[in-house]
N, C-alpha and C positions, 0 to 999 in steps of 0.2 A: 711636701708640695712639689711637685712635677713641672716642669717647666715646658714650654711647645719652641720647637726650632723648625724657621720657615728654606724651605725648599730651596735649593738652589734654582734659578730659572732654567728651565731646558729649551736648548736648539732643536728648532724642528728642521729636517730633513725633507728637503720637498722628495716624496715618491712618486710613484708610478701612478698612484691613485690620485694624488694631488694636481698631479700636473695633464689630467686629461683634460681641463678645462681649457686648458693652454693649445692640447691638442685639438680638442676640436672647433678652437675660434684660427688653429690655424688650416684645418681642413677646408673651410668654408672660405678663407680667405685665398685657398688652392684653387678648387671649383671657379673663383673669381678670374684667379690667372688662365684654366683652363679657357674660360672665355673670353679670354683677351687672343688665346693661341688659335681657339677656331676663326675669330675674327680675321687675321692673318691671312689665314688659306684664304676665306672667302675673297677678300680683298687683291692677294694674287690669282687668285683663278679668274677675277671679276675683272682684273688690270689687262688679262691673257686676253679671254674672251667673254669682253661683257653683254652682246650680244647670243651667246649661245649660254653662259652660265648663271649669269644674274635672271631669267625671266622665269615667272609663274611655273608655267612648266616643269622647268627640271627643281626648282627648288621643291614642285609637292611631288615631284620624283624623288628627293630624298627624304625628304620627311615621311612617306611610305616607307621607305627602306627602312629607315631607321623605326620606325613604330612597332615592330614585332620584337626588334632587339632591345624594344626600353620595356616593353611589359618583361620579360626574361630579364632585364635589370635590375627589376625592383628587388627580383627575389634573391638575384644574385650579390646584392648590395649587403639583404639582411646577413644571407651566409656569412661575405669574407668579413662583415665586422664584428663578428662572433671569434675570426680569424680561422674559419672552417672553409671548404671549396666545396662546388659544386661542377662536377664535368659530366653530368647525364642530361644537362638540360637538353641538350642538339637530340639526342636519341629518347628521354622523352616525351618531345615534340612529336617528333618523326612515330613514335608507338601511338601518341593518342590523338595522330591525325590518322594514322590507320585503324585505329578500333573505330572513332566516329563515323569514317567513313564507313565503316563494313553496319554501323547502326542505321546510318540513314539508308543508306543501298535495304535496308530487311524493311523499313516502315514506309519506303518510295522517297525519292532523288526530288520532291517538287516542293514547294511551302515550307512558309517560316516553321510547321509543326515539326518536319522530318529535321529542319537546319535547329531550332531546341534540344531537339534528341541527341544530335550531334555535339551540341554544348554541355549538355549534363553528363554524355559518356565521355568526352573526353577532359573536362576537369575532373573529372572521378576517377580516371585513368590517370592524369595527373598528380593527385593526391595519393593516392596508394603508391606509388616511385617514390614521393617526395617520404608519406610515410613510414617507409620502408627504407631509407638512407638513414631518418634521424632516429629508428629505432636501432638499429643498428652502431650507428656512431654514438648516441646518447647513452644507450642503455646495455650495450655490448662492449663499448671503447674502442670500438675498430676505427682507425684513422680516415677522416672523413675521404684523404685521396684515394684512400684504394677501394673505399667503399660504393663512394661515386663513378669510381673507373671501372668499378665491376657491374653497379647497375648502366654504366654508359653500355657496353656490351651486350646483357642482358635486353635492355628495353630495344637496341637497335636489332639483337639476333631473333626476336619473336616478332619484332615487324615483318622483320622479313622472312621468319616461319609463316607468318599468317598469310601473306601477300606473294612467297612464291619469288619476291624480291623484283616484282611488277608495280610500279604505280599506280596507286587505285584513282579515279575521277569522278567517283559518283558524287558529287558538290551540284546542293541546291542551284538554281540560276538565280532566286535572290539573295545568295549568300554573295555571291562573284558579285551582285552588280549594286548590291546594295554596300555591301560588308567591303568587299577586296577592294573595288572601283567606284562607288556613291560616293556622292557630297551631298554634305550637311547641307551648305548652301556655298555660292560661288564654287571656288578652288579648293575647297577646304573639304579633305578626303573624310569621311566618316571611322578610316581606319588610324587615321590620327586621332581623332576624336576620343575614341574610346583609348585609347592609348595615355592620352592625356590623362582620362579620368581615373586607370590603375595608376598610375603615377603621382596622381594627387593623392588618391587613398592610400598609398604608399606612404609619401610624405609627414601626412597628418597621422599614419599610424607609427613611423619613426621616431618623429623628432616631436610629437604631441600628446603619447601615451604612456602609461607606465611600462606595455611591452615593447616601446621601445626602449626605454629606461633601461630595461633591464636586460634588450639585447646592448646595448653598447656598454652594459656594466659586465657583464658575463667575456664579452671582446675584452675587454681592461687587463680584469683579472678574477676568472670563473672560480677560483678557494675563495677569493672573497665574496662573491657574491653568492657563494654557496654557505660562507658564515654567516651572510647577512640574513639567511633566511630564503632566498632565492630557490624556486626548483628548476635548476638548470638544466636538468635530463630533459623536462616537461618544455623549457624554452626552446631547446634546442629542437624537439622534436617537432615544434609549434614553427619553428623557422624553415627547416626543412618541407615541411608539411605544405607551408607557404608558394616556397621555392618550386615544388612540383607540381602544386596546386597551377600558377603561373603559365608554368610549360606547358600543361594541359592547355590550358586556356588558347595560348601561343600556337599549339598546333593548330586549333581549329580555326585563329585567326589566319596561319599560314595555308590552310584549305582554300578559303576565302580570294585570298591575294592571289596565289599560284594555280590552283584551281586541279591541284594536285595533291599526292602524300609528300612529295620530295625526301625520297627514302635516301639518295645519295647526295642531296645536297647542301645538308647540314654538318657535313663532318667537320668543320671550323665555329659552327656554331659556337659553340663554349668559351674557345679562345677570343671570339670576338668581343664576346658577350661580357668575356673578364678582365680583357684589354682593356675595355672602353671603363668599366666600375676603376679600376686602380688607373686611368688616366683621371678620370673624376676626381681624384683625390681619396680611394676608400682607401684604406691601410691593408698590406694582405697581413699583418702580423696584429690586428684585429684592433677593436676602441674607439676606432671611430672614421667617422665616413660621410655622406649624404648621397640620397635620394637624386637631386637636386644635380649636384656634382658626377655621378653617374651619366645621366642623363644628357651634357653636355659634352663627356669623355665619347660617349657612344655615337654622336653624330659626326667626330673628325676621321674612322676610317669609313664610313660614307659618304661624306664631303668629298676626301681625299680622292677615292675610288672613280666618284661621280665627274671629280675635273680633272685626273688621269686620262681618262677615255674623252670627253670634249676637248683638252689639248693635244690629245694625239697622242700620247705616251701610257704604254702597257701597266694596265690596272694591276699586274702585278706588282710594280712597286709600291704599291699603297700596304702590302706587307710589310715589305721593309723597312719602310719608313713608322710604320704602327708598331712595328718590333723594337724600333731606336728607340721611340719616345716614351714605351713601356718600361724598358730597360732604364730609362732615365727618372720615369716618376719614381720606379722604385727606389732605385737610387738616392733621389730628393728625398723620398720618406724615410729612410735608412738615419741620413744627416741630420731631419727635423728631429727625429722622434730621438735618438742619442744626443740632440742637445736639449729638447725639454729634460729627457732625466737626469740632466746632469745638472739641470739647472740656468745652463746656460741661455743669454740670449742667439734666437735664429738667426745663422753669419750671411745675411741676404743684406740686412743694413738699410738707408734710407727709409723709403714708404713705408717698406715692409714693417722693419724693427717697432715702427713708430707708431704703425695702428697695430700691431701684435701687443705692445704696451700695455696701450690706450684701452682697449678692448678686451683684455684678458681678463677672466674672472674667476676668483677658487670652483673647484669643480662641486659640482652637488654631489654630497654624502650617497653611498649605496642605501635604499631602503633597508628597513629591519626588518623583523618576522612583523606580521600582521598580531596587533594587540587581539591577548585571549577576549 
């Protein structure tokens, strides 16, 4: 007769996997802070000068600003919480507002027909960059930094092959007056509008679908989700894909607004763009992030810039000051993310500690392979 001897019980180890649950109830609860920091500004610029900063006006002056830099966020969001970058969005922008332009200048400069042609060639134009970074990174292994700093070069040096390194203008006049300058109704720019609306389909595609699922499982940790049955090569190039998709898009909103290519005036673009997703709270060391959070990160060096210049002081410091506070998030993520894996609770204390608690929830398991 055989006898059965029971197990010793095992300690479980919380890992990296474990504890992204952790992480990203604390992401979301950063986004929160981040909007407590923009509130800040507004309230000293509005203390400064409430009369020139607080009215209509300059407020859907910045919400224009910032509306070309949140469609480029969305996409920029997916990248860094895969833990990958993207530095070709500025350049190609800047390429596929000169292809559209050069399509509508051959089909005539007038009607919404010529300003469509413009939209389909330049997200197309778009999408081939974007396709072209995640085959490369996904399918080749080439580091998404240099892969992207070589199409940043590329898309910017055949702009300005094709253009001569001249600003093209051939932009419908309903594109400018409906697109760049319309309103929906009242104050409310139509370039926000739509802005809003890649942002929400953002959204609901992050944090509501399996692919986003399985981009923030792939950010975690890509062996595993390459165990689980995941095709990661196939996500990433799908995220990518996204990301230049976007830019396309972005240029042609940028025709609209500027009523130009702006071939040399995007050279910050990326930086901005990736400032504002890691003030949001995305992780640059990938797992997790929001849409959301982004979103809010991107409006504080437009704020800042916009009541620079009303208060009388040189909009350059709005770098510097964007430079601190980036240096600082990361910093903060560094600290968060080394005490979730350690297990430990986050050394913020009070409020913090206590809806971090409250709130925290085992992370959801990666998918398996799809049953045969």
């Amino acid at each position: 007769m055989t006898g059965q001897t029971t197990a010793p019980p095992v300690e479980v180890v919380p890992s990296e996997e474990e504890s992204s649950g952790v992480l990203a109830r604390l992401s979301r609860l950063q986004a929160l802070q981040i909007i407590g920091v923009l509130a800040v500004i507004v309230i000293i610029f509005s203390g400064l000068k409430l009369h020139s900063f607080l009215t209509v006006f300059n407020i859907r002056g910045i919400v224009q600003d910032t509306s070309i830099l949140a469609v480029l966020g969305v996409g920029m969001t997916f990248v860094i919480i895969t833990g990958g970058i993207d530095l070709s969005i500025g350049s190609v922008l800047v390429f596929s507002g000169v292809v559209a332009d050069k399509a509508m200048a051959a089909v005539g400069t007038q009607g919404w027909g010529a300003a469509m042609v413009g939209l389909v060639v330049a997200v197309a134009a778009g999408l081939a960059w974007g396709l072209l970074n995640g085959f490369f990174i996904a399918k080749a292994k080439v580091p998404p930094l240099i892969v992207t700093l070589g199409s940043l070069g590329m898309a910017l040096g055949l702009a300005e092959v094709i253009t001569g390194g001249v600003d093209l203008r051939d932009i419908p006049n309903v594109m400018v007056n409906d697109i760049g300058f319309g309103n929906i109704f009242w104050e409310i720019p139509w370039l926000a509008v739509i802005a809003a609306i890649v942002v929400l389909i953002g959204i609901v595609l992050l944090h509501r679908t399996r692919f986003g699922l399985h981009t923030y499982a792939i950010g975690s940790n890509p062996e595993a989700g390459r165990r689980s049955g995941l095709n990661v090569p196939g996500q990433l190039i799908a995220i990518y894909a996204i990301s230049g998709l976007l830019a396309g898009f972005a240029g042609w909103l940028n025709l609209a607004f500027f009523q130009s290519t702006t071939i040399s005036g995007q050279s910050t673009t990326n930086l901005s763009v990736i400032a504002g997703v890691v003030i949001g709270g995305t992780s640059l060391f990938g797992g997790y992030g929001s849409i959301f959070g982004s979103i809010v990160g991107l409006f504080i060096p437009a704020t800042l810039q916009d009541g620079f210049v009303i208060i009388g002081i040189q909009p350059f410091w709005q770098q510097v000051v964007v430079g601190a506070v980036l240096i600082a998030a990361v910093y903060v993520d560094q600290q968060r993310r080394a005490s979730a894996l350690r297990g430990a609770k986050p050394r913020t204390g009070g409020l913090w500690t206590h809806l971090t608690t409250r709130w925290a929830s085992p992370a959801r398991e990666l998918p398996g392979p799809p049953p045969a």
